[in-house]
C-alpha positions in Angstrom: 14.6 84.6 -87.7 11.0 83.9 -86.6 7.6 85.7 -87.8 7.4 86.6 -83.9 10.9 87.7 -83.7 11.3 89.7 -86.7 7.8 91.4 -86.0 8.9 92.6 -82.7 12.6 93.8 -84.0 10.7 96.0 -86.6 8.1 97.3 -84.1 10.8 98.7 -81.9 12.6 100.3 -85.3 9.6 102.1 -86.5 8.2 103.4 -82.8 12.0 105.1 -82.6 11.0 106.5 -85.7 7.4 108.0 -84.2 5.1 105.4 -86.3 1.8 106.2 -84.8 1.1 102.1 -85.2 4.2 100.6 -85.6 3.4 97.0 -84.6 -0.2 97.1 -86.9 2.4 98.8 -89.7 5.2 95.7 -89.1 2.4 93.1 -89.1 1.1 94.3 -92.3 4.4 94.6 -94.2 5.4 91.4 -93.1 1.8 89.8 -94.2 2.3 91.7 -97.7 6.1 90.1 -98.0 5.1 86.5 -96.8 1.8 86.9 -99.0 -0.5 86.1 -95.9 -3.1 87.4 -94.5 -3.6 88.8 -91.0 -4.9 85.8 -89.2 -2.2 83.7 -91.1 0.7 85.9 -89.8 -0.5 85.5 -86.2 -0.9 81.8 -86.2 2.2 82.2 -87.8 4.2 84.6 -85.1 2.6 82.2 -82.4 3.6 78.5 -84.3 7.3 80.7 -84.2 7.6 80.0 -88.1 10.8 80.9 -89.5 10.8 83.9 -92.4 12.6 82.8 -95.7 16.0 85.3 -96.6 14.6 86.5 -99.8 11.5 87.6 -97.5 13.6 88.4 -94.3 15.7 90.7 -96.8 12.8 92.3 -98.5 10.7 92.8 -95.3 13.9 94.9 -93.8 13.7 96.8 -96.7 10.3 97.7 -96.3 10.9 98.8 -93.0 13.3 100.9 -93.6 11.5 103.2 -95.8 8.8 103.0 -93.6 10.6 104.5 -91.0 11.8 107.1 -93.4 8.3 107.9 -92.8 7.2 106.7 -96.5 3.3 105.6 -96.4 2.5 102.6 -95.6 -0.1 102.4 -98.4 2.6 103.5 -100.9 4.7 100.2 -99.6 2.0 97.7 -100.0 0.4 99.8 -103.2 -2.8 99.5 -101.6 -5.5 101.0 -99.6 -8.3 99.8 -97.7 -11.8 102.0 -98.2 -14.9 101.0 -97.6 -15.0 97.6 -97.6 -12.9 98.2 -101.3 -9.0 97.3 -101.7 -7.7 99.8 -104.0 -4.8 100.6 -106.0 -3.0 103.6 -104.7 0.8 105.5 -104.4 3.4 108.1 -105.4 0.7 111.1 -107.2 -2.9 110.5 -105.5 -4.0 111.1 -102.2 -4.4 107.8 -99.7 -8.4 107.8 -98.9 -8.4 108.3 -95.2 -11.1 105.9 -92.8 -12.5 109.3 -92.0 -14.1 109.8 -95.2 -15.9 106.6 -94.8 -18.0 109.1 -92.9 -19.0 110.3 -96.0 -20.2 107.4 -97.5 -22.3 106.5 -95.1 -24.2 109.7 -95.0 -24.4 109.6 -99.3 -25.8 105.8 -99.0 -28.4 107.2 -96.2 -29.0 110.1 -98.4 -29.8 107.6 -101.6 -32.1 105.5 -99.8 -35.4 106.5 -101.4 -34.1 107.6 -104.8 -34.6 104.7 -107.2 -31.3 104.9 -110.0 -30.1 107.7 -108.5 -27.6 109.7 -110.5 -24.5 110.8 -108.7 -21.1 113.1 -109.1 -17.9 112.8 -107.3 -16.0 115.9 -108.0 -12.1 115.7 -107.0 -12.5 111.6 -106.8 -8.3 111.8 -106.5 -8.1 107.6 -106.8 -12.1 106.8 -107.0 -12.8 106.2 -103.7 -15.4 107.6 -102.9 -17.5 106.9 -106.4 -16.5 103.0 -106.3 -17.4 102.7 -102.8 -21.0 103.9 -103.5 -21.1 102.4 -107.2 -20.2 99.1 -105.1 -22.9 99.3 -102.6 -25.1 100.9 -104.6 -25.7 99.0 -107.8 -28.3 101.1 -109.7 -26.5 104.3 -109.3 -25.7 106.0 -112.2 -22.3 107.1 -110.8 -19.5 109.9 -112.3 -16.8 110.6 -111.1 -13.9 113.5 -112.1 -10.3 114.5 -111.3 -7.7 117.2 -112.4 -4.2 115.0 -111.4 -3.4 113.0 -114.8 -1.4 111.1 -112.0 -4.8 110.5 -109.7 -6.8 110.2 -112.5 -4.3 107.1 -113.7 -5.5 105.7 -110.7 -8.7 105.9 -110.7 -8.6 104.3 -113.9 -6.6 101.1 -112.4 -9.1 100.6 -109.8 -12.3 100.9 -112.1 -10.5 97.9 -114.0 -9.8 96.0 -110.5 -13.0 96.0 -109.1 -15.2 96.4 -112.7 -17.4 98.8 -111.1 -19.3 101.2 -114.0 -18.0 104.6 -113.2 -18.3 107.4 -115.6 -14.9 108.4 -114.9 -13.4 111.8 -116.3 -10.4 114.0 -116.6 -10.6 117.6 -115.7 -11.4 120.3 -113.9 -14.2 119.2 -111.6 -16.2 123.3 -111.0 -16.5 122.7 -115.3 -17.2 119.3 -114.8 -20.6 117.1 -116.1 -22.1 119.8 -118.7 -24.1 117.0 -119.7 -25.4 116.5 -115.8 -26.7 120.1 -115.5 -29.9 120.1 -113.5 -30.3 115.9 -113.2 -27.8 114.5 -110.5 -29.2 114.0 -107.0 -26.3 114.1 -104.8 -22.9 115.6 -105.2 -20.0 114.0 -103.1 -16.7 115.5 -102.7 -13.6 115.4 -100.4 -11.8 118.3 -101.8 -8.4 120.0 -100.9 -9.2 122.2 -98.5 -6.0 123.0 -96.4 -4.7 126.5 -96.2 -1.7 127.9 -97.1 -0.2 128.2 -94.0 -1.0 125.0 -92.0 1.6 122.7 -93.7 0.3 119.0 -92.1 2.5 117.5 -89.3 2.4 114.0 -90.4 5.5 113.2 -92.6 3.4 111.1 -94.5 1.2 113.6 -95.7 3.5 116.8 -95.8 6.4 115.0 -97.9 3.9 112.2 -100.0 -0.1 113.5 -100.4 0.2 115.5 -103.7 0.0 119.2 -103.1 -3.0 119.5 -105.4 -4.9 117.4 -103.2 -4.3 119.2 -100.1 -4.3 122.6 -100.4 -7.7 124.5 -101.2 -6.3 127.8 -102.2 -7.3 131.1 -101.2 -6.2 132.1 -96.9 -8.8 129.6 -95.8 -8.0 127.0 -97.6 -11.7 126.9 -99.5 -11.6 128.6 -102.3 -11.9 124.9 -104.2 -14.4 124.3 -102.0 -16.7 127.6 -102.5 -16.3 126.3 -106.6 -17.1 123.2 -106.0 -20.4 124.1 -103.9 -20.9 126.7 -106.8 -21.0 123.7 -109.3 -23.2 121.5 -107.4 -26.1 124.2 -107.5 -25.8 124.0 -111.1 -25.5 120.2 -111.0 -28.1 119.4 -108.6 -31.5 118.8 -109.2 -34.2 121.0 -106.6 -33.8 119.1 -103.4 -30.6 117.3 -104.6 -27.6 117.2 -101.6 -25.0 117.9 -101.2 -21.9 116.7 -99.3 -18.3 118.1 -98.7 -15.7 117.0 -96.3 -13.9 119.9 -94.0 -11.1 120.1 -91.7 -12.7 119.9 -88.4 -11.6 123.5 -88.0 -13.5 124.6 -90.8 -17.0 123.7 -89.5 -18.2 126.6 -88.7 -16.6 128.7 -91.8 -18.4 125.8 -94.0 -21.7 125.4 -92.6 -21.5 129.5 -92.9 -20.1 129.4 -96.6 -23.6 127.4 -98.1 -25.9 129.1 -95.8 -24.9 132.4 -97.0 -24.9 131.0 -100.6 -28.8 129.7 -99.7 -28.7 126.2 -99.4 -30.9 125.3 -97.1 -30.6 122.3 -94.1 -26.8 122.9 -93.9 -26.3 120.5 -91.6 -22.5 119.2 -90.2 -21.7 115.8 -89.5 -19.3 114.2 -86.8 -17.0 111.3 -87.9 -16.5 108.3 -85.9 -14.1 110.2 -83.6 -16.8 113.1 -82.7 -14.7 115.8 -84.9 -17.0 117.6 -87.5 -16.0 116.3 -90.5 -18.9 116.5 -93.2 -21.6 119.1 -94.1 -24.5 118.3 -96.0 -27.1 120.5 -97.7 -30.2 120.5 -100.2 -30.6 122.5 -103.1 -33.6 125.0 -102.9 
């Protein structure tokens, strides 16, 4: 069969299956089978190229499981964030293009702080930490996670991209003793989904790691309250802070550090216009 042909055959299978992208998801399987990239596999799907049977046969079995709902990242083994491929699957939590939200606001935050020191609490595959170690090379940047799975991880994609995180193992609200007081902007995206609002997606219900989803307590942000807990201790006077919320959660967040006496507790839209990230300075 042809690029073209096969593309379109698996397009079809995963839209029965209610892929939200199924020809982008095809294209992209097919790219990582054939080892191409994504102009290559157009030019190839429009020259009509013919597909090999080892990657004809590998390519359907790709597809299958992706129908099965299986991430797409956990197929390839890889995530794009931030201008960063990075190394992810089965055990840590797929960095969303949401959160890039995030990064931009810590990068506008760290503009006039010369080596600024930083602390990603729940980094889940480092993310977040090698995005802004990567675009900010003077950072002094740490970066901690509970999941010996996520934290494995994290470890692989310090080595693949050789950026100098101090990366840790354990629980983040303990987490930098040797920090206390001297860090000028805490980042996290922590679990914050309650109890009783199992996700819709297949991909995240049945493949995100519990840990990394749910936030305890009924609203889901009892992790969350910790974590704000440890940045006050953390952060330097007029450090910031910034935590990613379920949209739904705005209000209760911006509420949470206002009552807890940060002060400009401001929330943040995402590229969509949802409210997706709260920041705040330390008195």
């Amino acid at each position: 069969m042809t690029v073209d042909e096969l593309v379109r055959a698996a397009t079809g299978r995963l839209r029965e299956a209610g892929v939200a992208s199924p020809e982008v998801d095809a294209e992209l399987l097919l790219s990582h089978v054939m080892g191409l990239d994504g102009p290559e596999l157009r030019r190839a799907r429009v020259m009509r190229e013919q597909v090999t049977p080892e990657a004809h046969g590998a390519f359907l079995d790709l597809v299958v499981r992706r129908a099965d709902r299986v991430p797409l990242q956990h197929l390839t083994g890889t995530a794009w964030f931030a201008g960063l491929e990075l190394l992810v699957g089965p055990g840590v939590f797929v960095p969303r293009p949401e959160t890039e939200t995030l990064v931009r606001l810590a990068l506008a935050a760290l503009e006039p702080w010369p080596s600024p020191s930083v602390v990603d609490l729940c980094t889940g595959s480092g993310a977040i930490a090698l995005a802004l170690a990567h675009r900010r090379r003077d950072a002094h940047v740490g970066a901690v996670e509970l999941s010996p799975d996520a934290h494995r991880y994290a470890q692989a994609n310090l080595g693949r991209t050789g950026l100098p995180v101090d990366l840790r193992l354990g629980p983040a609200q303990e987490s930098f003793e040797d920090r206390l007081g001297r860090v000028d902007l805490v980042v996290t995206n922590p679990p914050y989904i309650p109890p009783d609002a199992v996700p819709v997606d297949a991909e995240v219900r049945d493949h995100d790691p519990e840990l990394a989803l749910y936030g305890g307590g009924a609203d889901g942000l009892l992790l969350p309250r910790l974590l704000a807990e440890r940045a006050t201790v953390l952060l330097r006077p007029g450090g910031v802070l910034l935590m990613e919320h379920a949209d739904v959660q705005s209000a209760a967040v911006v509420e949470l550090l206002t009552r807890a006496g940060w002060s400009d507790v401001t929330d943040h839209e995402d590229l969509t216009g949802r409210p997706r990230v709260v920041s705040a300075t330390r008195r």
